[in-house]
N, C-alpha and C positions, 0 to 999 in steps of 0.2 A: 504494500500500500504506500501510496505516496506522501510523504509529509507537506502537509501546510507551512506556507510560508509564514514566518514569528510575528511579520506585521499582521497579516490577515487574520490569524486567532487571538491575536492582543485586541484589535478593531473588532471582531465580531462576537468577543465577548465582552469588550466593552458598552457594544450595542445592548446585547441580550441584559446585562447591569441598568441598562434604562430601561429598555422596553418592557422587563417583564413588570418593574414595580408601578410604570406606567399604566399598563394594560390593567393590574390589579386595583389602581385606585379609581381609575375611570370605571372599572364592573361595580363599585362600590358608591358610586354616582355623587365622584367627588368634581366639584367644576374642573375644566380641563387645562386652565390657566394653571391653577395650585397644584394640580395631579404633574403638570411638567416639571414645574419648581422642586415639588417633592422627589420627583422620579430622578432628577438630576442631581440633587441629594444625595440620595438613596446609593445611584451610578457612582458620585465620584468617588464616595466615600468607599462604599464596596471594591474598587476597582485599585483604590490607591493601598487597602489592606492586603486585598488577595490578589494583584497582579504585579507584586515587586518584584519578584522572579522573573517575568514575562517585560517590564519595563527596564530593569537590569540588564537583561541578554539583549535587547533591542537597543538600547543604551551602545552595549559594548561591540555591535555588530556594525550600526554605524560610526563608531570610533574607528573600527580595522579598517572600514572602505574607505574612508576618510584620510586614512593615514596611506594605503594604496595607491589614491590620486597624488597624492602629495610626494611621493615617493620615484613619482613617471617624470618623463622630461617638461621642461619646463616652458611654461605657456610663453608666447609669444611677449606680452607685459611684462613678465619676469624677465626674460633673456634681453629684452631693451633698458629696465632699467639697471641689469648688470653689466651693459656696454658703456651707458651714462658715466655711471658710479665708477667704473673702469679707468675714464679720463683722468688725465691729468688735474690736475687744479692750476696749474702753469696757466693753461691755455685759457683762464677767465680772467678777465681785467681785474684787476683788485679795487676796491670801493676807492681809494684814489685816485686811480688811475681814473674811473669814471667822472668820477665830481670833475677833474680838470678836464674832460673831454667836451661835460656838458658846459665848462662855463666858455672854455674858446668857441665851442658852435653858439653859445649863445650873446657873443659881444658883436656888437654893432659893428660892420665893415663901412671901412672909411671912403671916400671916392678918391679917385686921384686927378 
């Protein structure tokens, strides 16, 4: 038999954690505003006691894949700002250098 994937039975019995106490207050002919409320209650409360085991392994599974990507070559973004960052520092004007740049383009030329 084939196993279920850990998302799907974590999701579908976090479904069944709402729907069934849903189903039970609406037979009970509670308005169905408060029957949500409660049932969502009911859900998370249930869900965060009895599926830490199932929240843990999902937890630590998207951690592996996570760390798999991260582990392949590297994206196009990354390999440019490691070409950046690669540069020299020579090759930028230094903040002086600037300031005097901008003040000679910006002094008035004389006529002759």
């Amino acid at each position: 038999m084939k196993k279920f994937p850990l998302w799907l039975t974590y999701t579908l019995l976090r479904l069944a954690f709402f729907v069934v106490p849903f189903v039970v207050l609406l037979l009970f002919n509670i308005s169905w505003w408060i029957a949500v409320i409660i049932a969502a209650l009911i859900g998370l409360s249930a869900s965060y006691i009895f599926l830490a085991r199932f929240r843990n392994q999902m937890s630590t599974a998207i951690h592996e894949a996570r760390q798999k990507s991260r582990s392949g070559a590297k994206s196009a973004d990354e390999m440019h700002e490691d070409s950046v960052s690669a540069e020299p520092a020579a090759t930028l004007p230094s903040p002086a250098a600037r300031r005097t740049a901008q003040r000679s383009s910006n002094k008035p030329r004389r006529s002759a």
